[in-house]
ROTOR-317770 format. One record per residue (C-alpha): residue in one letter; x, y, z negated. Coordinates in steps of 0.5 Angstrom, whole numbers. Layout:
REM residues N
<aa: A	c1: X	c2: Y	c3: Z>
...
END
This chain:
REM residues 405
<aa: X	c1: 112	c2: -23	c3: -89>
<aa: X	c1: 111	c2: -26	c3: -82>
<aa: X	c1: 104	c2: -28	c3: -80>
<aa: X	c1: 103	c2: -34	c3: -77>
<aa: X	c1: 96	c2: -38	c3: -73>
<aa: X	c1: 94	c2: -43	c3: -76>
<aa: X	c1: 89	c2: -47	c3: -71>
<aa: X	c1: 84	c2: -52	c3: -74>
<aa: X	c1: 82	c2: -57	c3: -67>
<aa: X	c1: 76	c2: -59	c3: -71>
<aa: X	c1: 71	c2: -54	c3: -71>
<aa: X	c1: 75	c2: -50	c3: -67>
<aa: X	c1: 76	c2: -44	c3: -72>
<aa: X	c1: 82	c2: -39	c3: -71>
<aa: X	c1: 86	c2: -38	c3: -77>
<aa: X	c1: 90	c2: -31	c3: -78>
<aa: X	c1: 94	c2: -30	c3: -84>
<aa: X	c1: 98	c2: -24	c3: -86>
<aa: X	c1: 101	c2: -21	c3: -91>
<aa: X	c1: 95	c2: -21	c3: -97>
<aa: X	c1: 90	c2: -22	c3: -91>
<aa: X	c1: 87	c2: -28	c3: -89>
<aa: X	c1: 82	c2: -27	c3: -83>
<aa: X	c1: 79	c2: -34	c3: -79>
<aa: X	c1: 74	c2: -33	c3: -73>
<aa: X	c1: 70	c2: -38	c3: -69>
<aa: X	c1: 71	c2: -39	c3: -61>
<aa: X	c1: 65	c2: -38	c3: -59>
<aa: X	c1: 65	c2: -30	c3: -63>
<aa: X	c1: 72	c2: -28	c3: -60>
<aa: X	c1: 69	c2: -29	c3: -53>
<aa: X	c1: 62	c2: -25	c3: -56>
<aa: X	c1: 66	c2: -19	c3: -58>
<aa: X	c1: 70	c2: -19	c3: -52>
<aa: X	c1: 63	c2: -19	c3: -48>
<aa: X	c1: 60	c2: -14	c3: -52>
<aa: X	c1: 68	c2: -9	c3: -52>
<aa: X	c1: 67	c2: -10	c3: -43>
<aa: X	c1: 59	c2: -8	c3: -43>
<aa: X	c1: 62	c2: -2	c3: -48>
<aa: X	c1: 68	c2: 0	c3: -43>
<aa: X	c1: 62	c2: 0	c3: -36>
<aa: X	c1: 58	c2: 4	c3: -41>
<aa: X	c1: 62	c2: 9	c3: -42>
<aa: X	c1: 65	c2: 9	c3: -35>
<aa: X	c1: 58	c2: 10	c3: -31>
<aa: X	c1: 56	c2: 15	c3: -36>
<aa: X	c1: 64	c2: 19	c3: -35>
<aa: X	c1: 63	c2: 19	c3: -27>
<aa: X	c1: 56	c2: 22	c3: -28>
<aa: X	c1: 58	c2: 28	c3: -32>
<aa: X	c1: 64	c2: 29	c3: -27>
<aa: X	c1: 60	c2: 28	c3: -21>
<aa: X	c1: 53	c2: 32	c3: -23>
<aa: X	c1: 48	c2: 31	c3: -17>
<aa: X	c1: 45	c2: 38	c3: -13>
<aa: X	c1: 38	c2: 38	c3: -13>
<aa: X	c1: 38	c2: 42	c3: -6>
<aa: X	c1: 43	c2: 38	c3: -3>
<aa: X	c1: 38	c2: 32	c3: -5>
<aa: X	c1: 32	c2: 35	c3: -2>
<aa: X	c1: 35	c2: 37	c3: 4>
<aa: X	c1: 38	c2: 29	c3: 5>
<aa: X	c1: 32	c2: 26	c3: 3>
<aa: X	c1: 27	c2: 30	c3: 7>
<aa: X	c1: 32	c2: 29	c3: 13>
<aa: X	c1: 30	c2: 21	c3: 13>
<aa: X	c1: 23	c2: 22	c3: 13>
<aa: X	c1: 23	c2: 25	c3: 20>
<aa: X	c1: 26	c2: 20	c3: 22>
<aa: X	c1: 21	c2: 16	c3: 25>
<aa: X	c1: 23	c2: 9	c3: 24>
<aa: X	c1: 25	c2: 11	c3: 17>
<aa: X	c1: 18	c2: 15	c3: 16>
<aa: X	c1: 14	c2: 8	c3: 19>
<aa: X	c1: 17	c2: 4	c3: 12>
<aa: X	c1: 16	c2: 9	c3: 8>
<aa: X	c1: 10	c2: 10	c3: 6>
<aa: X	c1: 4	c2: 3	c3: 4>
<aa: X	c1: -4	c2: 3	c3: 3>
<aa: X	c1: -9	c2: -3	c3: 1>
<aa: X	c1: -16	c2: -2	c3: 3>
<aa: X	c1: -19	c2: 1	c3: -3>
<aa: X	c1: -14	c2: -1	c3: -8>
<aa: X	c1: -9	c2: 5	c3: -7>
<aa: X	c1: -2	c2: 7	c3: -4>
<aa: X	c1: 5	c2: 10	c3: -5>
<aa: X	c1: 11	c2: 10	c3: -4>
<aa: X	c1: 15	c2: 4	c3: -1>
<aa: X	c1: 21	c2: 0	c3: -4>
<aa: X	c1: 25	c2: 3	c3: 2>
<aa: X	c1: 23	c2: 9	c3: 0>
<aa: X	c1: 26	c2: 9	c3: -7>
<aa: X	c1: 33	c2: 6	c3: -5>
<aa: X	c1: 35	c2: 11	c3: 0>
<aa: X	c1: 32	c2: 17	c3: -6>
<aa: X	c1: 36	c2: 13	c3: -11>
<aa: X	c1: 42	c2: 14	c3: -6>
<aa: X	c1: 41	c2: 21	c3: -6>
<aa: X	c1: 40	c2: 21	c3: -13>
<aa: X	c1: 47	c2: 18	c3: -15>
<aa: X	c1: 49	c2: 17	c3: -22>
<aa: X	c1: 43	c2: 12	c3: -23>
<aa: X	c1: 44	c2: 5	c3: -25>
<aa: X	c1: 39	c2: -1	c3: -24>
<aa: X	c1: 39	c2: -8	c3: -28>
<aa: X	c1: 36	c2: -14	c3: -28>
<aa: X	c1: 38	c2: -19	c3: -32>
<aa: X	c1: 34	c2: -26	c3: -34>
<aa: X	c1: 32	c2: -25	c3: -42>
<aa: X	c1: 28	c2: -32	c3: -43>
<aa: X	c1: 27	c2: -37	c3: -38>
<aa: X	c1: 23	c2: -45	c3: -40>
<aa: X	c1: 19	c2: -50	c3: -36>
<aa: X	c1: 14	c2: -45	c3: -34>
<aa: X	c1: 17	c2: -38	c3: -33>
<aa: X	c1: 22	c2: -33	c3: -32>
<aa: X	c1: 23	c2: -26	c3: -36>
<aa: X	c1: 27	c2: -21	c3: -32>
<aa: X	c1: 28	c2: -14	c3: -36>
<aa: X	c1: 28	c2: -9	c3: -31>
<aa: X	c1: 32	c2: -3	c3: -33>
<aa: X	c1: 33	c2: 4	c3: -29>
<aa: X	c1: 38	c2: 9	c3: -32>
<aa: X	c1: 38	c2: 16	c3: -30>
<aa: X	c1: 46	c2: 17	c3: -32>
<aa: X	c1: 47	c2: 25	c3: -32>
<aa: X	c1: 39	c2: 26	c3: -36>
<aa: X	c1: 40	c2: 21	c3: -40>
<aa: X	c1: 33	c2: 18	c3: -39>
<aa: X	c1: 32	c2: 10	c3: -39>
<aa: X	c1: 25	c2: 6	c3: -36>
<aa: X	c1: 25	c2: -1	c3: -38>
<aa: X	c1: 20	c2: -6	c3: -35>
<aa: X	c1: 20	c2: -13	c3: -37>
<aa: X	c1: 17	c2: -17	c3: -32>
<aa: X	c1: 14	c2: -25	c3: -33>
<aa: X	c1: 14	c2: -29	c3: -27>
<aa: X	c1: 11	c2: -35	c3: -27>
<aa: X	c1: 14	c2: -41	c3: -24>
<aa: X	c1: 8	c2: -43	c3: -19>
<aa: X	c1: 5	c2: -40	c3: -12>
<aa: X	c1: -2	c2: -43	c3: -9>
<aa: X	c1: -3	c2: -45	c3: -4>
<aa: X	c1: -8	c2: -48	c3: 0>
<aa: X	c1: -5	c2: -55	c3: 4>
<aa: X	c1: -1	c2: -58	c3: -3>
<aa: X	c1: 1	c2: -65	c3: 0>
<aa: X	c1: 6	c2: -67	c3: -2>
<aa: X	c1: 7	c2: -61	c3: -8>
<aa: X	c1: 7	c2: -63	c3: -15>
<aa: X	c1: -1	c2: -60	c3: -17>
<aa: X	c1: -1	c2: -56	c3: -24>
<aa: X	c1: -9	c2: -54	c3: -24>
<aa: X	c1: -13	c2: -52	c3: -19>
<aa: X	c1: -17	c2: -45	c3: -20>
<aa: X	c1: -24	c2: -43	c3: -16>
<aa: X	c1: -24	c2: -38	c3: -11>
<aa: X	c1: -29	c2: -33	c3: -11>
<aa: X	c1: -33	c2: -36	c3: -5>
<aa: X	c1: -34	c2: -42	c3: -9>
<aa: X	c1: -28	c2: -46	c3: -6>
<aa: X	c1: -21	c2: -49	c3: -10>
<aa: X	c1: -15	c2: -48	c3: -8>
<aa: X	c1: -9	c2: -51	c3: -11>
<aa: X	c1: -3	c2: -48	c3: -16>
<aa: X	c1: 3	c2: -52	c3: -15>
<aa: X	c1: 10	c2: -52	c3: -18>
<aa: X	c1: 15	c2: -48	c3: -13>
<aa: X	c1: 21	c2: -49	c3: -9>
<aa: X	c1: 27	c2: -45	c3: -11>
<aa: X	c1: 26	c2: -41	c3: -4>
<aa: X	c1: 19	c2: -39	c3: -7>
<aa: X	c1: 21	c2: -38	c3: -13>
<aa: X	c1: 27	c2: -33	c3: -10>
<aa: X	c1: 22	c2: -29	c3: -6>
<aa: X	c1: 17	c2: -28	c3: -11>
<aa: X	c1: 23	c2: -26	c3: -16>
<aa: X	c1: 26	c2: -20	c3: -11>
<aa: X	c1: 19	c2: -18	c3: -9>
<aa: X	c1: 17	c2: -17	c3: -17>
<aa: X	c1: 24	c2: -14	c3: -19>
<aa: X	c1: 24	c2: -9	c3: -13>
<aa: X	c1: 17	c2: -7	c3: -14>
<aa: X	c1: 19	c2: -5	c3: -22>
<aa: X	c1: 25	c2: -3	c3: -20>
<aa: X	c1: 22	c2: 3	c3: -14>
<aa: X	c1: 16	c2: 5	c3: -21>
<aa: X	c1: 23	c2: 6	c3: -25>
<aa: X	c1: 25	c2: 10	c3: -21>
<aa: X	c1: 20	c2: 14	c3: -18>
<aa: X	c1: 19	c2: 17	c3: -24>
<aa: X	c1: 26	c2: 20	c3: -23>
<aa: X	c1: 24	c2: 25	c3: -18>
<aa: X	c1: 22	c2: 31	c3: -18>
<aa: X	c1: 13	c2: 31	c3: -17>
<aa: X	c1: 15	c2: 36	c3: -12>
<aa: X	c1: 20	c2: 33	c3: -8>
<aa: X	c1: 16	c2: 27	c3: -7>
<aa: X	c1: 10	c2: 31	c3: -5>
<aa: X	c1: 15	c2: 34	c3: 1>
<aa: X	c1: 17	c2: 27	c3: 3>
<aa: X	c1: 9	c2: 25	c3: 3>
<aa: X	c1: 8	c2: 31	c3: 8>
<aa: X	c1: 14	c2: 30	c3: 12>
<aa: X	c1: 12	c2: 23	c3: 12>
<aa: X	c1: 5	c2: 24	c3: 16>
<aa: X	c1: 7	c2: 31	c3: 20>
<aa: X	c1: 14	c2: 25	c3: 23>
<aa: X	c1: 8	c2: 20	c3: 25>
<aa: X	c1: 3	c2: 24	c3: 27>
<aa: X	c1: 7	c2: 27	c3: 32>
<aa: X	c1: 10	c2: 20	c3: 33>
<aa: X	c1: 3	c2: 18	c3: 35>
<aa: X	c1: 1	c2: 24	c3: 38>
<aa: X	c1: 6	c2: 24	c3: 43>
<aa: X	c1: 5	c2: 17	c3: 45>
<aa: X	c1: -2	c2: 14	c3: 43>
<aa: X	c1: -2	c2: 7	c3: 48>
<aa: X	c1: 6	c2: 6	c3: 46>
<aa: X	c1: 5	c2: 6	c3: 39>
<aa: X	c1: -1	c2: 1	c3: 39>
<aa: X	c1: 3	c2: -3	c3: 43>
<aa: X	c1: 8	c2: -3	c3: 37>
<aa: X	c1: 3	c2: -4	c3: 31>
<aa: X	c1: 0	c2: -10	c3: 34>
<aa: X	c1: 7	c2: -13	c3: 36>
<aa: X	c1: 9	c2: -12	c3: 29>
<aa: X	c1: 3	c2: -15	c3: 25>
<aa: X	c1: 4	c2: -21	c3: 30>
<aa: X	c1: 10	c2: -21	c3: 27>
<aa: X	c1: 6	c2: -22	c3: 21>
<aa: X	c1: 2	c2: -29	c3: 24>
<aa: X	c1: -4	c2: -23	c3: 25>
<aa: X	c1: -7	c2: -23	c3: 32>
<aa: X	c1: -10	c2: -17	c3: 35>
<aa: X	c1: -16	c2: -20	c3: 35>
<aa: X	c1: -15	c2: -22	c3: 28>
<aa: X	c1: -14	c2: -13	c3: 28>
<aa: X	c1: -20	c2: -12	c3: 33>
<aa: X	c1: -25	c2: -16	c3: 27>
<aa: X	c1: -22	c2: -11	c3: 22>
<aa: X	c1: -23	c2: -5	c3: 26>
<aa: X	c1: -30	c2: -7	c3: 29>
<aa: X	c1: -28	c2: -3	c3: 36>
<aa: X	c1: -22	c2: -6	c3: 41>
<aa: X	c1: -14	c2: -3	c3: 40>
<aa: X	c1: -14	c2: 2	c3: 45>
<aa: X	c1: -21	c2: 6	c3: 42>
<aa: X	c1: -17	c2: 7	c3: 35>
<aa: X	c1: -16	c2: 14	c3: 33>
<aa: X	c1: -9	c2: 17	c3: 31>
<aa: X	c1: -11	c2: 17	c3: 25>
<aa: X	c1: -13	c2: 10	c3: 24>
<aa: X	c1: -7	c2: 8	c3: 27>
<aa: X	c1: -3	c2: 11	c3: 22>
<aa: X	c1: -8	c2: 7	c3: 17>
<aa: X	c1: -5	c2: 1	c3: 20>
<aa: X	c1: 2	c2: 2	c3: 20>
<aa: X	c1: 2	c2: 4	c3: 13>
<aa: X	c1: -3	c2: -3	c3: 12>
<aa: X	c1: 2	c2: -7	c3: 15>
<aa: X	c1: 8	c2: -4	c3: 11>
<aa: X	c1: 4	c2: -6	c3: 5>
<aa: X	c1: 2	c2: -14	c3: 7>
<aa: X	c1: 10	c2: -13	c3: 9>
<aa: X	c1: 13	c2: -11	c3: 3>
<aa: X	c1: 8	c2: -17	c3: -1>
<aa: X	c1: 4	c2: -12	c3: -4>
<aa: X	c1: -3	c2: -16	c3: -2>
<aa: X	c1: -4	c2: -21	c3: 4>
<aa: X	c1: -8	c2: -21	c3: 11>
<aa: X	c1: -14	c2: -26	c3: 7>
<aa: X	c1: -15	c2: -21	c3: 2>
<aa: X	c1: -15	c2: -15	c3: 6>
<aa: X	c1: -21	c2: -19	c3: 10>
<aa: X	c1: -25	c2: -22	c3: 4>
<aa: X	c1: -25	c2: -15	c3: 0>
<aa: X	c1: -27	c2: -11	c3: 7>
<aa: X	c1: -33	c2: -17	c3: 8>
<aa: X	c1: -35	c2: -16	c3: 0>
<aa: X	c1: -35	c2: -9	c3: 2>
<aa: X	c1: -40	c2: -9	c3: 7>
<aa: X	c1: -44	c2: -14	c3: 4>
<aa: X	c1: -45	c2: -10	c3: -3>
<aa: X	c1: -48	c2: -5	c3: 1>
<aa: X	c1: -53	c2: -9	c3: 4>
<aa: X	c1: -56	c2: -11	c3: -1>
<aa: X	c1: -63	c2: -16	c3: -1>
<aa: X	c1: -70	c2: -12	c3: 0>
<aa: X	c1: -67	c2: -6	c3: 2>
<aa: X	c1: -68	c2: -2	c3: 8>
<aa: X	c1: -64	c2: -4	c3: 13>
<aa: X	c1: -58	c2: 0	c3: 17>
<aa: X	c1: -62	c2: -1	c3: 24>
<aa: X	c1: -68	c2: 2	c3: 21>
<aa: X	c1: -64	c2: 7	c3: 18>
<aa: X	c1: -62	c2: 10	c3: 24>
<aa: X	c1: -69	c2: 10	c3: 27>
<aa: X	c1: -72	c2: 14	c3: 21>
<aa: X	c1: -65	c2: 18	c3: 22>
<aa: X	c1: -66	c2: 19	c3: 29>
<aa: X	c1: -74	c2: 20	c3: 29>
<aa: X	c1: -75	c2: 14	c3: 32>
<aa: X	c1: -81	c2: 10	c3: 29>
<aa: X	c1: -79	c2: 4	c3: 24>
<aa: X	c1: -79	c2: -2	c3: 29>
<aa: X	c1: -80	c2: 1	c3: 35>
<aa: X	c1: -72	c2: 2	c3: 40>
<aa: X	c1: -74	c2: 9	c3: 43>
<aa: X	c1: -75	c2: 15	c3: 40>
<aa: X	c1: -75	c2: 22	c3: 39>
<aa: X	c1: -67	c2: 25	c3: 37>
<aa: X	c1: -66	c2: 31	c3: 33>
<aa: X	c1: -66	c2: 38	c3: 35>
<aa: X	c1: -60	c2: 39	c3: 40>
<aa: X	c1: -60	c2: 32	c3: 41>
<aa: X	c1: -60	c2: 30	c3: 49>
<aa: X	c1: -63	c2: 23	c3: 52>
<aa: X	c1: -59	c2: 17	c3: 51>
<aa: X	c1: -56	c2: 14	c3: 57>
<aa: X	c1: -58	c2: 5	c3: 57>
<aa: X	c1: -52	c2: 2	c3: 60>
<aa: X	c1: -46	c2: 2	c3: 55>
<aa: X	c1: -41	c2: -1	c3: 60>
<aa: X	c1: -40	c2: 4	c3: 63>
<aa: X	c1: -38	c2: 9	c3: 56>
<aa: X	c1: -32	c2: 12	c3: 57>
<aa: X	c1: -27	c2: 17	c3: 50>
<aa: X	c1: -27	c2: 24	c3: 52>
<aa: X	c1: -22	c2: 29	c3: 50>
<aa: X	c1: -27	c2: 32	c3: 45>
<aa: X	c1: -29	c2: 25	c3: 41>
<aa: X	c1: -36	c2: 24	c3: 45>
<aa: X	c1: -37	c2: 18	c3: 49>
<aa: X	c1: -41	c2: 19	c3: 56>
<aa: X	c1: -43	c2: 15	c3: 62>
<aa: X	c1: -40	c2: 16	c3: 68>
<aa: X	c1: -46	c2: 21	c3: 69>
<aa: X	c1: -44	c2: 26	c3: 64>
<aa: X	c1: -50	c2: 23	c3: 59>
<aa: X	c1: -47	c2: 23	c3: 52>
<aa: X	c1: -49	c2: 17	c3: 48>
<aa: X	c1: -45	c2: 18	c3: 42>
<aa: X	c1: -39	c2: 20	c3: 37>
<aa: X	c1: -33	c2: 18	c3: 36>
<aa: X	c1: -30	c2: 20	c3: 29>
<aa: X	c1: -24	c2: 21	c3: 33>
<aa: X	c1: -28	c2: 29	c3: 34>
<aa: X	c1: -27	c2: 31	c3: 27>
<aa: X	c1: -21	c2: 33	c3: 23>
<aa: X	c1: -20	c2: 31	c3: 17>
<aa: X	c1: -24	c2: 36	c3: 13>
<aa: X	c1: -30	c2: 35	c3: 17>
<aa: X	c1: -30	c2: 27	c3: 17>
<aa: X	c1: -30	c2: 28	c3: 8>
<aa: X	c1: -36	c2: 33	c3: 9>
<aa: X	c1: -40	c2: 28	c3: 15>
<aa: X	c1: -38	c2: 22	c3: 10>
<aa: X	c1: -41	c2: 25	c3: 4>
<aa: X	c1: -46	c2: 27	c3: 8>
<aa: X	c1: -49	c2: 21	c3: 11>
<aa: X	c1: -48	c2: 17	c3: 4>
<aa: X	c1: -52	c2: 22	c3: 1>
<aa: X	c1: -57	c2: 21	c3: 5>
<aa: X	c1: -57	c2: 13	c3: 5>
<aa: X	c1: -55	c2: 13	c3: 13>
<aa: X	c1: -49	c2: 11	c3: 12>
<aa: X	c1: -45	c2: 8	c3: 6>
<aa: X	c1: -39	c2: 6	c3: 8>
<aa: X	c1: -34	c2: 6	c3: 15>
<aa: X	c1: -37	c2: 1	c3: 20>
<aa: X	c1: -45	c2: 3	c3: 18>
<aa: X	c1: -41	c2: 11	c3: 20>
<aa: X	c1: -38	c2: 9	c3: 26>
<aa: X	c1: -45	c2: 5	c3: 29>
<aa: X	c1: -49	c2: 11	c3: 26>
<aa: X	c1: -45	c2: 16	c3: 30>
<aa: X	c1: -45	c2: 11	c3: 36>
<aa: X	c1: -52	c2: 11	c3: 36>
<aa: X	c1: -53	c2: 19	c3: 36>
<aa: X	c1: -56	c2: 21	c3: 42>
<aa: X	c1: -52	c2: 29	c3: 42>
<aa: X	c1: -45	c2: 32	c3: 41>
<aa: X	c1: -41	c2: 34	c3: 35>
<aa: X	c1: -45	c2: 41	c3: 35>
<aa: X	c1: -51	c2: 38	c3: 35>
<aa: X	c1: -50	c2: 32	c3: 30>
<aa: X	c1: -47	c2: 38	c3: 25>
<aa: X	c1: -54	c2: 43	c3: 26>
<aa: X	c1: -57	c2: 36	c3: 25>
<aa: X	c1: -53	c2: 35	c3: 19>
<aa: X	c1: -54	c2: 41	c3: 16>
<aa: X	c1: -62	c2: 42	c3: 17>
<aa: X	c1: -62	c2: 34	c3: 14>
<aa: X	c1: -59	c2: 36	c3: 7>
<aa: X	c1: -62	c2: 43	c3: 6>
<aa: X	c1: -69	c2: 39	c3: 7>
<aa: X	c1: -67	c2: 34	c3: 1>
<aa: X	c1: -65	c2: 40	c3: -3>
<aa: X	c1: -71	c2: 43	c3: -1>
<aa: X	c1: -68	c2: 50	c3: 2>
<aa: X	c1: -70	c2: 49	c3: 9>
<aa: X	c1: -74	c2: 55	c3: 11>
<aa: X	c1: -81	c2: 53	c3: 14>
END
């Protein structure tokens, strides 16, 4: 018996009749099942051409450790916020996700009403069979400071007691914030495809390529991080305050501090105005009300009576030259006078090691309890790196009571 097809325009129902069947089907469900059979045909694509072309892991370290020397890709590799932490960058992901290969991103919208949009990101290690998921909501509203002419939804109180406005964003807005969420759920996904020690390799290729990078060139590089977060709308004397010091006295390694603070403002990760507001809640926690002041630390530290601007120095320690204007960086980190006087120390003469154990030192003792408090402790010591460290020394064995009398 011949089959025939019977439409019913009505309700849009199919109707196929054959010898002892009788089959009807809506339209919206053909073109359901026609989705799900595509979604079906990729699936089993991707999973085919990964199990045909398997990834070596060598070839894949060499490739990746090959980007991290070079400079320009080295600067956008790595990002770090002031006491809140710091990691890879999305760059850094999508060039390891490229020497992967056999991985798939997605992100499609699974719910959206007036207020928000919920992107489900997914990461999919095709040859291992591993898949991360991470539901991202975004919300759409941004604050914003000036909100004339903006449709206002609340207003929320700032930390200093000020207001500042949530308003409906713009499609443009709403893109850019979509992209920044996405990419960063998506670089968390795939990093914890790579192998841990691979991707401690690339952190240390990463640093060794700056720092030789700032070591070869100090002066260019300053120019090129402050031309950088110009681009940003940061000036230099926006750095100068974050830095309490001028550009050409920052040591290498607070310059490959910046670049890596500018990578993170770049990348979304936090703003210029947070920067600034955690460093002077920072700095005005530690001076707490009633307590001794850093000024009168300093003299207690040097030998000098609370008060009074001169004063005995520590053992080893040489007289203190008057006139700061004629200071000068020598190659050990020590600033003289053009006679030769040493007035203090930069925290450019230690090494990383030595700068923990002088920290830690100096927070032990009260002296210093955080960076700025360091650096003005250290300008003000009346002798050298040696002296300082024998000072150091004597200072912490009379607190745990092991000087020798």
């Amino acid at each position: 018996m011949a089959s025939t097809e019977i439409t019913a325009p009505q309700v849009s129902l199919k109707v196929r009749e054959g010898f002892g069947e009788r089959e009807m089907m809506m339209q919206a469900e053909r073109s359901a099942i026609a989705q799900a059979a595509k979604a079906k045909a990729e699936v089993e694509a991707r999973y085919s051409m990964a199990m045909l072309n398997r990834r070596d892991m060598d070839d894949v370290r060499a490739r990746l450790l090959k980007d991290c020397q070079r400079p320009e890709f080295a600067k956008a590799a790595r990002y770090k916020i002031p006491n809140r932490g710091e990691g890879f960058t999305i760059r850094f992901a999508e060039s390891a996700m490229a020497h992967l290969g056999n991985m798939y991103v997605s992100a499609p919208c699974i719910v959206e009403d007036e207020y928000q949009r919920t992107i489900c990101v997914t990461v999919m290690d095709l040859e291992r069979n591993v898949t991360w998921t991470k539901d991202v909501v975004i919300l759409k509203t941004i604050e914003r400071k000036d909100h004339a002419g903006r449709e206002v939804v609340r207003f929320r109180q700032k930390a200093d007691g000020g207001t500042i406005a949530i308003v409906r964003a713009t499609d443009e807005e709403l893109l850019t914030k979509e992209n920044s969420l996405v990419s960063k759920a998506s670089r968390t996904g795939i990093e914890r495809v790579i192998p841990p020690d691979l991707k401690a390799e690339c952190l240390l290729a990463i640093n060794t390529t700056i720092a030789a990078k700032i070591k070869d060139d100090p002066d260019s590089e300053r120019k090129e991080i402050a031309d950088a977060f110009l681009k940003l709308n940061i000036l230099p004397s926006h750095l100068k305050e974050y830095l309490e010091t001028e550009l050409s006295q920052v040591a290498p390694a607070e310059l490959a501090a910046l670049r890596e603070l500018y990578t993170a403002i770049r990348e979304g990760h936090t703003t210029w105005r947070d920067v600034m507001a955690a460093k002077r809640a920072e700095d005005g926690a530690d001076e707490e009300p009633g307590s001794e002041s850093l000024k009168d630390k300093l003299k207690r530290a040097t030998g000098a009576p609370a008060g009074d601007a001169k004063g005995s120095q520590p053992t080893g320690a040489s007289t203190p030259a008057t006139d700061k204007s004629t200071e000068k960086q020598t190659n050990g980190g020590e600033s003289q006078t053009q006679s030769g006087t040493s007035t203090g120390i930069s925290i450019g003469a230690f090494n990383s090691e030595e700068f923990k154990s002088v920290q830690a030192g100096l927070k032990s003792l009260g002296h210093a309890q955080n960076r700025p408090q360091l650096e003005e402790f250290l300008g003000k010591f009346r002798g050298d790196k040696i002296a300082f460290m024998r000072w150091l020394e004597e200072e912490l064995q009379a607190k745990a009571g092991l000087k020798k009398d």
